[in-house]
N, C-alpha and C positions, 0 to 999 in steps of 0.2 A: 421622600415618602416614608421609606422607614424612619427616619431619625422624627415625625414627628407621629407616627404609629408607638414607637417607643414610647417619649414624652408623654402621650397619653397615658397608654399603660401604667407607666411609673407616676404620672401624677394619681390616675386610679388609686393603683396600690397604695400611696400614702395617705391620701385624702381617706379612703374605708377604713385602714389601721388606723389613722387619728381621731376620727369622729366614734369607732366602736372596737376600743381597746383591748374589749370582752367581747365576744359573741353572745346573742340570744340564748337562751336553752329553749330547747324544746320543750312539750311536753310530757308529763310521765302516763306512763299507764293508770287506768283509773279516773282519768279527768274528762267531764260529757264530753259527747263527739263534736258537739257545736261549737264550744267553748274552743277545743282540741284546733281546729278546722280554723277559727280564725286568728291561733297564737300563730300556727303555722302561716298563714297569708301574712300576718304583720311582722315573720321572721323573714319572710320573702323578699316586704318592703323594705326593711333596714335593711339589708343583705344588698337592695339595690340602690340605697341611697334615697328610700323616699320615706324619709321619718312621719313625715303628717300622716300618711297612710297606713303605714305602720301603728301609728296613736291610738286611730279608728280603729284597728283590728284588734288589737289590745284590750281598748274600752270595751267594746264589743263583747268579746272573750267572759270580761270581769261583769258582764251586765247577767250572762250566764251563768259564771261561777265566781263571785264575789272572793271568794277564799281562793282562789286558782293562784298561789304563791309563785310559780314563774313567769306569768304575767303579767301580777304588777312590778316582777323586775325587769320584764322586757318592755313594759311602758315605760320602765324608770330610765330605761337605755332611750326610746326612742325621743323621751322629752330631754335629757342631755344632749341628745344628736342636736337640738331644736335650741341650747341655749336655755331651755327654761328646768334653770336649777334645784329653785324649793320647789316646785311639784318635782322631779324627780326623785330629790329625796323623798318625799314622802312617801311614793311608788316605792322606793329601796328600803326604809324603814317597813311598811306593809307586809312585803314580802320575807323580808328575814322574819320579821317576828310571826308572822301566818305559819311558817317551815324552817324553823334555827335550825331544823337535822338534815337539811339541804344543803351539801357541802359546796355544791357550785354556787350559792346565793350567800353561803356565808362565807366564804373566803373569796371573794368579787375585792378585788381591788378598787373599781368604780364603784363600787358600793362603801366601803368602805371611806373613800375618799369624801364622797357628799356626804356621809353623816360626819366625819369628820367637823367639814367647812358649815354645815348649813344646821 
């Protein structure tokens, strides 16, 4: 029983670290509460491993605040979870360029990486 309490565990742990390299950001102060309220919910969803859901919250977010620069890098996370590469880039493209003075967005290794390739 333990040894496969464990296993789980440890496949957890790696499975989260490979699929989100980077964590979410949050929101910053300043951003509507609506908007705010469902970055949060789809920081929830990646956090549990449910990217689609995650997506929804995200869109959702940017349907409120179009310019909301950590959201479209945290759609750009949740569409990488997802295997779909060029809409993530573009989500990570978005958002650097919506906030370049945002040092967690601009120094994003996954972000970095898709504009690289794509």
């Amino acid at each position: 029983m333990r040894f496969l309490l464990m296993f789980v565990l440890v496949f957890t742990v790696t499975f989260t670290a490979a699929a989100f390299a980077e964590p979410p950001l949050m929101s910053p102060a300043g951003v509507d509460k609506a908007a705010a309220a469902h970055n949060d919910e789809g920081i929830q969803a990646l956090n549990g491993n449910n990217a689609v859901a995650a997506e929804m919250h995200f869109r959702e977010a940017l349907k409120i605040a179009p310019g909301f620069a950590r959201a479209h890098y945290n759609l750009g996370l949740a569409l990488h979870a997802q295997d779909k590469h060029v809409p993530a880039t573009d989500e990570f493209k978005k958002a650097r360029d919506i906030d370049p003075k945002d040092k967690q967005i601009a120094d994003s290794g996954v972000l970095k990486t898709h504009i690289a390739k794509h």
